[in-house]
N, C-alpha and C positions, 0 to 999 in steps of 0.2 A: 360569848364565844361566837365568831364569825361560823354561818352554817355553810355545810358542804356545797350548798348550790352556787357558789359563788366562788372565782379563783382567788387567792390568800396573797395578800400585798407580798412585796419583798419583805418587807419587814414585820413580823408582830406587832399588833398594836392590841394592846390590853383591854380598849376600850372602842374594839371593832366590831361588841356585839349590839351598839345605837344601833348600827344601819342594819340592822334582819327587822327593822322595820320596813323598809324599803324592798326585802327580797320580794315579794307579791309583784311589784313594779316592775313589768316588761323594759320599762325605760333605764331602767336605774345601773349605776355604774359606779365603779368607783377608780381615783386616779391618784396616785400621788402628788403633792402640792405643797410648795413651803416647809418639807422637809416633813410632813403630816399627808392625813389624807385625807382627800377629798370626794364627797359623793353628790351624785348629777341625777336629779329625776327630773321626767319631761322636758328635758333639755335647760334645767337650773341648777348652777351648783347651790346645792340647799345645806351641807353642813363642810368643817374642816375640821378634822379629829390634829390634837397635837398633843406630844407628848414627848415633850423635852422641860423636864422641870430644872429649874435651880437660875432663872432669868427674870430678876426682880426691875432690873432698871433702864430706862428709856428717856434718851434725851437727856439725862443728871438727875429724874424724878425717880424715887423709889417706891413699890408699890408691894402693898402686905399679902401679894401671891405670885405666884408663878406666870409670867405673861404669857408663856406659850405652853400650858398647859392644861389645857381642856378642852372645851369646844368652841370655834369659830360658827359664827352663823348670819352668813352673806344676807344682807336686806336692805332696804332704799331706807335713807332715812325718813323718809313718809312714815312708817312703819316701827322706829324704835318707840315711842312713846306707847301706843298701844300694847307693842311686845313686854317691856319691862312692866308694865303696870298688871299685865296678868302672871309675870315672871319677874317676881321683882329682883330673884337673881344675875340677873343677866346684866351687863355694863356695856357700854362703849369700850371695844379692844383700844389700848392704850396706845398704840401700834398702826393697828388698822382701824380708826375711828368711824367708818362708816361700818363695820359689822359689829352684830354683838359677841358678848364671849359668856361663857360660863367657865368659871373656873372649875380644876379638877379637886380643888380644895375643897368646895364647897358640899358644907354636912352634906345635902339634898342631894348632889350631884347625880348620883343615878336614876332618883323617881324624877329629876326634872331632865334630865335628858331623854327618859323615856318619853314624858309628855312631851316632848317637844319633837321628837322624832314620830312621835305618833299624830301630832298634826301636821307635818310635813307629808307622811306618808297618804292623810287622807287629802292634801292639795291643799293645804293654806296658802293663800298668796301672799299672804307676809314675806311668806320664807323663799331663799333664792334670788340670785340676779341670772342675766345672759349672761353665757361667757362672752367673752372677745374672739370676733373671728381675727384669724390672722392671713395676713395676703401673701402673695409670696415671697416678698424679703425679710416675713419672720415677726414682723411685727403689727401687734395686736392693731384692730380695726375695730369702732365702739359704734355702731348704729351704718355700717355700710351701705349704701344705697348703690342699687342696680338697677340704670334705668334703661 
């Protein structure tokens, strides 16, 4: 259950009590993204809550879960091998192959979203990329330089 300290998406999201890991965090935010939601500490988006079940197939491949239902979790591929090997639930989103996902299917789902939101909240730098600044015709800028 998302705590009072925080304004409540438009939407209910069932599985909006991961981030009251994150409430301590003066930086932390959360935004809608991808039709799910998304939350930002220290200026990284570090997870993507989704939760639209019933979307098995991508590109003509069928896959035995839900691909937009569970957790996104934005990270350089530097970092998935490390990740899944302490988490072996975690995959390459089908979708978005540079983050991982954790399905909502999965038995664990809660004690490992907990863990994992709880290393988030204490600064893992696994987890999270920059966003994208955007200029002003609206479109995203990836490493901008101001000299």
């Amino acid at each position: 259950m998302p705590s009072a300290s925080r304004k409540k998406p438009k939407r209910n999201f069932e599985r909006a009590w991961v981030f009251e890991a994150f409430d301590r965090d003066p930086t932390f935010f959360d935004k809608r993204m991808f039709g799910g939601l998304a939350a930002y500490c220290r200026g990284r988006m570090v997870m993507v809550l989704t939760e639209n079940p019933g979307e098995k197939k991508y590109r003509g491949k069928t896959y035995g879960f839900d691909i937009w239902d569970g957790i996104l979790l934005p990270t350089e591929r530097e970092y998935h091998g490390s990740l899944t090997k302490k988490y072996p639930s975690l995959i390459s989103h089908p979708v978005l192959g540079k983050w991982l996902y954790l399905a909502a299917s999965n038995e664990n789902f809660e004690t490992i979203a907990t863990e994992i939101a709880g290393q988030i909240a204490k600064g893992d730098p696994r987890f999270g990329i920059e966003p994208k600044i955007k200029g002003k015709t609206g479109k995203s800028k990836k490493g901008q330089r101001h000299d």
